[in-house]
FIDOMAR-994776 format. One line per field, with one value per residue: residue number from 0; residue in three letters; x, y, z negated of N, C-alpha, C, O in turn. Coordinates in steps of 0.001 Angstrom, whole numbers. Layout:
! residues N
seq (NUM | ...) $
type (ALA | ...) $
nx (X | ...) $
ny (Y | ...) $
nz (Z | ...) $
cax (X | ...) $
cay (Y | ...) $
caz (Z | ...) $
cx (X | ...) $
cy (Y | ...) $
cz (Z | ...) $
ox (X | ...) $
oy (Y | ...) $
oz (Z | ...) $
END
This chain:
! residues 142
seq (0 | 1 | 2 | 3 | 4 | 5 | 6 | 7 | 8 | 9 | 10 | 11 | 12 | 13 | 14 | 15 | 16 | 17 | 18 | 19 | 20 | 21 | 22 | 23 | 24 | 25 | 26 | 27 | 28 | 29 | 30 | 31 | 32 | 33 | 34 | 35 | 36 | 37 | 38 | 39 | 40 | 41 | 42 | 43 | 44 | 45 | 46 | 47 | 48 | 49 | 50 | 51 | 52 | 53 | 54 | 55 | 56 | 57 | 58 | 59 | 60 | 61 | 62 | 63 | 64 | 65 | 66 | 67 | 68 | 69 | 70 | 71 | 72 | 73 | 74 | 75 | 76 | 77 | 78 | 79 | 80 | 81 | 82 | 83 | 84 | 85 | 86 | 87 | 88 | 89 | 90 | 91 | 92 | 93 | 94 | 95 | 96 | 97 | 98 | 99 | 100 | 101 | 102 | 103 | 104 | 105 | 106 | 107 | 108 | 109 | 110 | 111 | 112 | 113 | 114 | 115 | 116 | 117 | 118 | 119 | 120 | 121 | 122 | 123 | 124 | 125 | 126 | 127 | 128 | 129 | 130 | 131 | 132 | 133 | 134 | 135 | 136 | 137 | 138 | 139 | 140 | 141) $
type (UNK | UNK | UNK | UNK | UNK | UNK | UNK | UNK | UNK | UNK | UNK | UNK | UNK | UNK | UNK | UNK | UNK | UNK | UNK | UNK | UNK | UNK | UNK | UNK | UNK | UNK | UNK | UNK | UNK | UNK | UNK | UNK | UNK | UNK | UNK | UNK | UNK | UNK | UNK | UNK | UNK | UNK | UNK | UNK | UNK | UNK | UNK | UNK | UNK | UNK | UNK | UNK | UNK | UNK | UNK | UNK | UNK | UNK | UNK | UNK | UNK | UNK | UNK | UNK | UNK | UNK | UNK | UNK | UNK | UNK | UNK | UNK | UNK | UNK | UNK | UNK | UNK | UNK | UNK | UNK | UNK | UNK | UNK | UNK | UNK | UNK | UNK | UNK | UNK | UNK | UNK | UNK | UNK | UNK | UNK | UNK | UNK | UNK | UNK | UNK | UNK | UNK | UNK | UNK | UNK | UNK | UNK | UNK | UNK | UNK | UNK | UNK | UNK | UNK | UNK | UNK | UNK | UNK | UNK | UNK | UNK | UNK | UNK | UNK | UNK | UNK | UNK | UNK | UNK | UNK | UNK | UNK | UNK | UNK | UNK | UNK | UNK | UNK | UNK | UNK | UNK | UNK) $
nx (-24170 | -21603 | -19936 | -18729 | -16806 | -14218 | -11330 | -10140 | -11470 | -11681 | -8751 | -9261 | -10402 | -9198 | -7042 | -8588 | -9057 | -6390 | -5552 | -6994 | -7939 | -4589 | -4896 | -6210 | -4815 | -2576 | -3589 | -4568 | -1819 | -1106 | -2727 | -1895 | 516 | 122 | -1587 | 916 | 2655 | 3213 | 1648 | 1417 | 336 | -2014 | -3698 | -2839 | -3521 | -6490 | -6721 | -5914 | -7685 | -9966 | -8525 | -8931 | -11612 | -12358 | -11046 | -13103 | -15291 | -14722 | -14321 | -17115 | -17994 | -16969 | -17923 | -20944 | -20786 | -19537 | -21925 | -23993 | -23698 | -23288 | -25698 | -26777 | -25869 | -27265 | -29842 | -31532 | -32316 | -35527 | -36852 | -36092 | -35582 | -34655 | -32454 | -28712 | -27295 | -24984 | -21414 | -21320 | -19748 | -16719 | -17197 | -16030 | -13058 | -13465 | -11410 | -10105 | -10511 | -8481 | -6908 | -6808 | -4244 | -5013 | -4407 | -3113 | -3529 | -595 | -1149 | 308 | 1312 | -269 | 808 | 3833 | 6647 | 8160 | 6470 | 5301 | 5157 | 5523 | 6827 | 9526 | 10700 | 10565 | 12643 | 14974 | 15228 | 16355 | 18412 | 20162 | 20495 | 21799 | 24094 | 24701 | 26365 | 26433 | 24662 | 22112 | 18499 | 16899 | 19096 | 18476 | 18540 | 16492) $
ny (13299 | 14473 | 14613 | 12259 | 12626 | 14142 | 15105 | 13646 | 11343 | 10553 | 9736 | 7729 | 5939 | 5077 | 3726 | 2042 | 324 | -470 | -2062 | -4035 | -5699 | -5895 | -7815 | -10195 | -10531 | -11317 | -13490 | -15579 | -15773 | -17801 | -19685 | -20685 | -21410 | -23442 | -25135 | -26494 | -28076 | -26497 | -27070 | -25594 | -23041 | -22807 | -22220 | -19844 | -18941 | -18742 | -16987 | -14687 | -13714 | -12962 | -11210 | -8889 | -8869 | -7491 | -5173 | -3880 | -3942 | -2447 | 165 | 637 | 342 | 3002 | 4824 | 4340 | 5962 | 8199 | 9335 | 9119 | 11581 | 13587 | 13822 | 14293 | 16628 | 17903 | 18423 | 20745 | 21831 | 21010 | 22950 | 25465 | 25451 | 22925 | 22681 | 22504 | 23904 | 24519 | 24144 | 21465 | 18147 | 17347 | 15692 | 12763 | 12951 | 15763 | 18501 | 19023 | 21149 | 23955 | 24043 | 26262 | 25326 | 23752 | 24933 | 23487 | 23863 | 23338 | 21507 | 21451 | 18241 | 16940 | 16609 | 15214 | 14582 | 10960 | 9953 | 7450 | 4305 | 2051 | 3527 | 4172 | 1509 | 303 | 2040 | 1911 | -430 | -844 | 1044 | -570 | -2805 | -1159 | -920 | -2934 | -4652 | -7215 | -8657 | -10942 | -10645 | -12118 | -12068 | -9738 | -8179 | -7041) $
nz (33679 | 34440 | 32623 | 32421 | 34766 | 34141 | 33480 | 31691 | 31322 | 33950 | 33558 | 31228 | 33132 | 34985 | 33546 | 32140 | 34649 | 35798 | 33483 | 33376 | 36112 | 35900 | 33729 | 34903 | 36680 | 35776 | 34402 | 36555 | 37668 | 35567 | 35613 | 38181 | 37213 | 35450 | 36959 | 37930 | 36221 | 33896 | 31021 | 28337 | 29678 | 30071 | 27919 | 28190 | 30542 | 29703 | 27904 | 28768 | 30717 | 29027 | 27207 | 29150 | 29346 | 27149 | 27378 | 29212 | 27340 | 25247 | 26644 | 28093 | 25670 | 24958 | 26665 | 26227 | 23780 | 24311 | 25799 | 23896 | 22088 | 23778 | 24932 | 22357 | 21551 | 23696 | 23181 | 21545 | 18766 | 17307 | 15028 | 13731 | 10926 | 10679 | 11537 | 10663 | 8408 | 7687 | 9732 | 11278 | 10901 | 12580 | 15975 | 17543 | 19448 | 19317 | 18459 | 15457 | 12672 | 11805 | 8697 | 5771 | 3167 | 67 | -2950 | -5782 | -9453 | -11963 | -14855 | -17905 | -19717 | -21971 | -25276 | -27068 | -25497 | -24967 | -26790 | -25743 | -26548 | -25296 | -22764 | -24105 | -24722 | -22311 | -20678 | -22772 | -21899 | -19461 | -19717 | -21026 | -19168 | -17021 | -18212 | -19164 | -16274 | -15368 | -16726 | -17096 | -16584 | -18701 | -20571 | -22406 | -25278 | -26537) $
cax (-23088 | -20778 | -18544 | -17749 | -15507 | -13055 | -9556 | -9564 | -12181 | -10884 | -7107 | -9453 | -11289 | -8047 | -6417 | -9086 | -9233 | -5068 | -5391 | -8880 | -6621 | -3378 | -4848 | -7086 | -3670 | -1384 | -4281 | -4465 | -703 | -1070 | -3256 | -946 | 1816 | -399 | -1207 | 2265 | 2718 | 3068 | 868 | 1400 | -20 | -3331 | -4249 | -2379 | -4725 | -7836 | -6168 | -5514 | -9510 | -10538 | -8179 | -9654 | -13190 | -12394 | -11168 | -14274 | -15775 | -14235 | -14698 | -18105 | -18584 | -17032 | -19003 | -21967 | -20758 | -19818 | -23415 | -24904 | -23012 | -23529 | -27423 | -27306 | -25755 | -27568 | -30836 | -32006 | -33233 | -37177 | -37436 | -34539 | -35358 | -34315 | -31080 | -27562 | -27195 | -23171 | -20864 | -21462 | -18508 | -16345 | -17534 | -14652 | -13037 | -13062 | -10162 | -9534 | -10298 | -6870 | -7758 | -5380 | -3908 | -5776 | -3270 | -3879 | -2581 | -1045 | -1645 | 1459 | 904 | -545 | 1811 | 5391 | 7687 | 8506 | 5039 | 5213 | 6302 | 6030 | 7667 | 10587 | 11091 | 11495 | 14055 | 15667 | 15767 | 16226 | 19638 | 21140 | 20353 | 23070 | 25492 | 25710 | 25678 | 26565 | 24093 | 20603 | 17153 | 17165 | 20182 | 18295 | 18171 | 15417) $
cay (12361 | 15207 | 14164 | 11469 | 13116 | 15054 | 14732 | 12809 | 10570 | 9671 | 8987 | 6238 | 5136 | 4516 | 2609 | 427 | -954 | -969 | -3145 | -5179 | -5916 | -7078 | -9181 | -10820 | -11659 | -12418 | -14866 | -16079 | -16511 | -18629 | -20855 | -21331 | -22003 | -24603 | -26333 | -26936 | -28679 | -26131 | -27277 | -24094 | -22199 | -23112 | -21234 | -18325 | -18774 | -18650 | -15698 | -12669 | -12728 | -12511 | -9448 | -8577 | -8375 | -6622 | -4229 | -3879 | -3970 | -835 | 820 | 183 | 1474 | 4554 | 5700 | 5088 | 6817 | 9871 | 9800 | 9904 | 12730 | 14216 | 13742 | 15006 | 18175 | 18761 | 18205 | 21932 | 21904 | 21340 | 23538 | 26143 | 25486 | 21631 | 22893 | 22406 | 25349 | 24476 | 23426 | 19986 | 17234 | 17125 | 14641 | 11670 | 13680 | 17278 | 19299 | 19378 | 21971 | 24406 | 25165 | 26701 | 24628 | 24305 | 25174 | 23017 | 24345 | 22042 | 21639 | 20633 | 17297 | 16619 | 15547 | 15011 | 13798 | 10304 | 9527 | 6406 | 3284 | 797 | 3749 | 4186 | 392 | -64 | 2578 | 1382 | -2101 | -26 | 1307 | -1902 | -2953 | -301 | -764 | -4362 | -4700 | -8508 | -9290 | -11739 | -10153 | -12683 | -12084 | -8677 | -8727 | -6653) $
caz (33860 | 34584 | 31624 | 32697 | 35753 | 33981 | 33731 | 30590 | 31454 | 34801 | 33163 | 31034 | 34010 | 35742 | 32804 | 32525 | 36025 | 35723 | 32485 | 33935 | 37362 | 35790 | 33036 | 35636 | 37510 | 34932 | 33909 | 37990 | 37510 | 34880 | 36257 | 39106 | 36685 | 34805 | 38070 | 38910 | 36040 | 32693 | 30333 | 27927 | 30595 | 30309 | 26839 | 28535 | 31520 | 29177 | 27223 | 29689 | 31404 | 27424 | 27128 | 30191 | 29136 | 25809 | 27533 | 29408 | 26153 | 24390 | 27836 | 28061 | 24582 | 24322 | 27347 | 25849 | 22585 | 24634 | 26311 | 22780 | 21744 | 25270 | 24973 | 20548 | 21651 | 25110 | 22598 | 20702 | 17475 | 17262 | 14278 | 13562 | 9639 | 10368 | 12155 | 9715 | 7830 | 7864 | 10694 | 11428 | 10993 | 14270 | 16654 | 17963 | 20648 | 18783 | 17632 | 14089 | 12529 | 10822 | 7298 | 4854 | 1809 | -980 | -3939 | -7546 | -10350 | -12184 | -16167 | -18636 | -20248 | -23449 | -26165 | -27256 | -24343 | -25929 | -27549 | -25254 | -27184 | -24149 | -21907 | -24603 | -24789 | -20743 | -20515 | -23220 | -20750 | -18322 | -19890 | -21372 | -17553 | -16626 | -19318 | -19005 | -15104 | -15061 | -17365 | -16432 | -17466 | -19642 | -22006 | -23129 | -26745 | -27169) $
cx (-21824 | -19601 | -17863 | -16870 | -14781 | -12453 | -9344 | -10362 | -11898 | -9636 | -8200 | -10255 | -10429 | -7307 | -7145 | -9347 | -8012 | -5314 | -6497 | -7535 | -5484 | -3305 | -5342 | -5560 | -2500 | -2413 | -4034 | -2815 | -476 | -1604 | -1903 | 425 | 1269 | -796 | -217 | 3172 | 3397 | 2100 | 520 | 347 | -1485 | -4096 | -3977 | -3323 | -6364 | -7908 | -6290 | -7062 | -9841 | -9793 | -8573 | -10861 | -13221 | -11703 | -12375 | -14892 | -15760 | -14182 | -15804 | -18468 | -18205 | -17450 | -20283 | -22029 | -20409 | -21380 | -24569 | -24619 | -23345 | -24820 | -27898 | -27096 | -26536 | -29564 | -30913 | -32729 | -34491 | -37719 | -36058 | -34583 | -34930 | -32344 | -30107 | -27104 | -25505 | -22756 | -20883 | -19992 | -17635 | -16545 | -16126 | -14460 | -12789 | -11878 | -10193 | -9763 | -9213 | -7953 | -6297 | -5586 | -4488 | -4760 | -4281 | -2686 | -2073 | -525 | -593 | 781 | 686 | 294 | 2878 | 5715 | 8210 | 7653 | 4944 | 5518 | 6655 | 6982 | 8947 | 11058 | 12080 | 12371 | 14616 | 16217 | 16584 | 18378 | 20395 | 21463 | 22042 | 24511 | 26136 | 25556 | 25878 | 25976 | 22794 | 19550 | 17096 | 17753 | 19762 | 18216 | 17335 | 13983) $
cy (13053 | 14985 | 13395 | 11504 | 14013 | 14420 | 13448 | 11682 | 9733 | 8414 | 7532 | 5542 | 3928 | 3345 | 1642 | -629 | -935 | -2362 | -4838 | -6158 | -6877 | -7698 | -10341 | -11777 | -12337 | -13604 | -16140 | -16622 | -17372 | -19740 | -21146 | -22097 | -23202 | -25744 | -27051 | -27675 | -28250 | -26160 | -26059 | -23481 | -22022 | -22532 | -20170 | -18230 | -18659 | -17144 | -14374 | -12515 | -12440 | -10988 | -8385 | -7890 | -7418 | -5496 | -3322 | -3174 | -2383 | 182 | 1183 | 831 | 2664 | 5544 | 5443 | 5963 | 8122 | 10087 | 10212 | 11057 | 13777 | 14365 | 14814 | 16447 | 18910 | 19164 | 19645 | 21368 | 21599 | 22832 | 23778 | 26156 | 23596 | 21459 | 23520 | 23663 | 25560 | 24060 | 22005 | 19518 | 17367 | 15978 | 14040 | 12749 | 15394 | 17391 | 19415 | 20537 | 22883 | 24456 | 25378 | 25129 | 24680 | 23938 | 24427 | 23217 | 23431 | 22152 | 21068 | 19344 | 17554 | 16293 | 15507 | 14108 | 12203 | 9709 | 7932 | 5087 | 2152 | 1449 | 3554 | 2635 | 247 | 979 | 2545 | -24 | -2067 | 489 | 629 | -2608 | -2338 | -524 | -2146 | -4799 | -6559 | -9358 | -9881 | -10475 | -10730 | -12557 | -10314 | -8820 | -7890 | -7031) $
cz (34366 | 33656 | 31964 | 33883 | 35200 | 33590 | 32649 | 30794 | 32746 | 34776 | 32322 | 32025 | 34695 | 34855 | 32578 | 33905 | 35831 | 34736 | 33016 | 35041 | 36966 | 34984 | 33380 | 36647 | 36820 | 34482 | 35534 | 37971 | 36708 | 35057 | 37357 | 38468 | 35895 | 35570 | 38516 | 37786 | 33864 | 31815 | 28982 | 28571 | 30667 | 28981 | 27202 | 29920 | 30794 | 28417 | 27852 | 30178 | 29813 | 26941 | 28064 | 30113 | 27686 | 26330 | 28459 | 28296 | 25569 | 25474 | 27722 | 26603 | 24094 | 25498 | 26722 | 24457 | 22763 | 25282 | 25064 | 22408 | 22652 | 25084 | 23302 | 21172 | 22634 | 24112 | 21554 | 19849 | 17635 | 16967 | 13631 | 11669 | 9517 | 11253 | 10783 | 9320 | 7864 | 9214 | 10421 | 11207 | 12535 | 14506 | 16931 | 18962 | 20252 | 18518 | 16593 | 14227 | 11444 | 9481 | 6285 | 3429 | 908 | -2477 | -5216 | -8224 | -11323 | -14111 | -16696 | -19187 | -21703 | -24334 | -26267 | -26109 | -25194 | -26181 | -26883 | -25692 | -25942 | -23058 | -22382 | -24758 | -23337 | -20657 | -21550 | -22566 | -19762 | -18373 | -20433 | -19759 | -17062 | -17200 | -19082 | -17401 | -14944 | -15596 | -17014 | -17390 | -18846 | -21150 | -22578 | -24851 | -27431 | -27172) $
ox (-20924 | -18434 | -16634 | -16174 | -14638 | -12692 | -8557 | -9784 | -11866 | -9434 | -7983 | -10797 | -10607 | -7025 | -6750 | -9676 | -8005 | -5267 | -6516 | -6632 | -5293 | -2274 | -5205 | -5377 | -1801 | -1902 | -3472 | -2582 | 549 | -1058 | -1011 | 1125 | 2124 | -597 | -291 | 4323 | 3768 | 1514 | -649 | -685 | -2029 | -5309 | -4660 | -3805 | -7330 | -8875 | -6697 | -7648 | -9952 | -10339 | -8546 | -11175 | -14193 | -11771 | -12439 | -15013 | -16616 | -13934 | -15851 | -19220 | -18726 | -17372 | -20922 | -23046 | -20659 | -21889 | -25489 | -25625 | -23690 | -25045 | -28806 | -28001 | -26623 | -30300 | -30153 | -33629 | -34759 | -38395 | -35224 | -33713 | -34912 | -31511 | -30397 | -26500 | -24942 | -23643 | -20468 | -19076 | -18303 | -16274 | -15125 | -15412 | -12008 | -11199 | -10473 | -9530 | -9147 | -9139 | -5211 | -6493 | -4713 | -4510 | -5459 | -1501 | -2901 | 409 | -279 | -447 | 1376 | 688 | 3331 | 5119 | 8748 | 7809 | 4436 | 6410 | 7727 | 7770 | 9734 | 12261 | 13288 | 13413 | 15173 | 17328 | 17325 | 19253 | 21545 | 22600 | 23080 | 25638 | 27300 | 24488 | 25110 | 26207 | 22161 | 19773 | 17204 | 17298 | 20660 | 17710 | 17300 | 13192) $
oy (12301 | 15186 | 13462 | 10512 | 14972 | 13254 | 12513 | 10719 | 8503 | 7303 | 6393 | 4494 | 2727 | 2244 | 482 | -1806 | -2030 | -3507 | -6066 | -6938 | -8036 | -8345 | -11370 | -12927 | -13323 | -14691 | -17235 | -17800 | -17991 | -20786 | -21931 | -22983 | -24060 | -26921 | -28008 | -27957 | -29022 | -25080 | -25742 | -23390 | -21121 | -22410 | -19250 | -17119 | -18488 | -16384 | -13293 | -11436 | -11229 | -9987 | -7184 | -6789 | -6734 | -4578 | -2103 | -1949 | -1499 | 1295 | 2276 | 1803 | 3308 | 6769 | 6490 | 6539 | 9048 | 11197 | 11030 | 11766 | 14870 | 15575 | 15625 | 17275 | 20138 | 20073 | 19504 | 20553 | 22250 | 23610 | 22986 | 26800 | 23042 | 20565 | 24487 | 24396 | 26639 | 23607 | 21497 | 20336 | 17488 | 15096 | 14683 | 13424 | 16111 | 16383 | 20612 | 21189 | 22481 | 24741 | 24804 | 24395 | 25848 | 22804 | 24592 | 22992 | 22608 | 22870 | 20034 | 19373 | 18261 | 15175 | 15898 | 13063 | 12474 | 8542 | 7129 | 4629 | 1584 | 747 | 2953 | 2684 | 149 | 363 | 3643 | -536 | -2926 | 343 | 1068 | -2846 | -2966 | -343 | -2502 | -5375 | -7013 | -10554 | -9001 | -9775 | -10093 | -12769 | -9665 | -9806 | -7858 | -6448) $
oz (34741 | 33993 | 31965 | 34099 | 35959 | 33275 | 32791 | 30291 | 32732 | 35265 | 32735 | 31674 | 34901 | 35328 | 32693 | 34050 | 35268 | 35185 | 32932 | 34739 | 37333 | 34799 | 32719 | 37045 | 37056 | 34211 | 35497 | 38243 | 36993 | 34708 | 37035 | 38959 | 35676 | 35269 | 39286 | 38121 | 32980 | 31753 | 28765 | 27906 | 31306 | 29152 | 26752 | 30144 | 31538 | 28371 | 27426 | 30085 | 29621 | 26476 | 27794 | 30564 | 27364 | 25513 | 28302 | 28291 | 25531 | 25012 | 27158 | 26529 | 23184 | 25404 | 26619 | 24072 | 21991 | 25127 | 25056 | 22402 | 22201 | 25097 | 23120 | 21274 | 22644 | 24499 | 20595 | 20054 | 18645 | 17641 | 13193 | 11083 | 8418 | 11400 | 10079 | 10102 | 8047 | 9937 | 9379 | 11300 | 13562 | 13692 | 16614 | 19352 | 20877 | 18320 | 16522 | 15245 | 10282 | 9321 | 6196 | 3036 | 589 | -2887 | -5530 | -7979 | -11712 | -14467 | -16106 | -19109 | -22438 | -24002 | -25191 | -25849 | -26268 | -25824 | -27665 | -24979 | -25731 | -22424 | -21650 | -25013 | -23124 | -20433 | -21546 | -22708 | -19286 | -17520 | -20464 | -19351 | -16850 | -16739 | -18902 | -17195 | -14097 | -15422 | -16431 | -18378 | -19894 | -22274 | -23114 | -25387 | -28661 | -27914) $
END
């Protein structure tokens, strides 16, 4: 359970009791403002503990998704012919790994430039469009 005290794990320990805390009181303020006679107030008093507990929630599960991770890796092979002959995927939480560019070469097209009859139509639409600029779609006459 050593993971879960370092630096980065603290900073989310800390933001979730910040967020827990002041959705628990902006909800508490809302009640008070719905007692006193804002009727609004009272979906916004049901609202903030529910953001409250979801953050709980996603708390709560990405410690136990670092403890699995924490437990896969602390776990040796059985049988070094059932151990990943490649580097594994990076886990949530890894560094990317760099890799160079992978260059594609890229192949001329097939065919006469043109060959298109539906492309050569729309830019023919395309350039009556231009020519006549005050003209509707409509009044094309092709």
């Amino acid at each position: 359970m050593r993971w879960l005290w370092t630096p980065a794990w603290i900073a989310r320990h800390v933001a979730m009791v910040v967020l827990v805390v002041g959705f628990l009181g902006l909800g508490w303020w809302q009640i008070s403002r719905a007692a006193a006679g804002n009727s609004l107030s009272w979906g916004y008093a049901v609202e903030w503990p529910i953001f409250a507990g979801f953050v709980v929630y996603v708390w709560w599960r990405e410690v136990r998704l670092a403890r699995r991770n924490a437990e896969a890796d602390a776990e040796p092979p059985a049988d070094p012919a059932d151990a990943p002959a490649a580097e594994p995927p990076p886990t949530i939480g890894a560094r990317p790994a760099v890799r160079r560019p992978v260059r594609v070469a890229r192949a001329p097209v097939d065919g006469v430039p043109g060959d298109d009859t539906d492309l050569a139509a729309y830019n023919d639409y395309l350039s009556w469009l231009n020519a006549n600029p005050g003209a509707r779609p409509g009044d094309y006459p092709g």
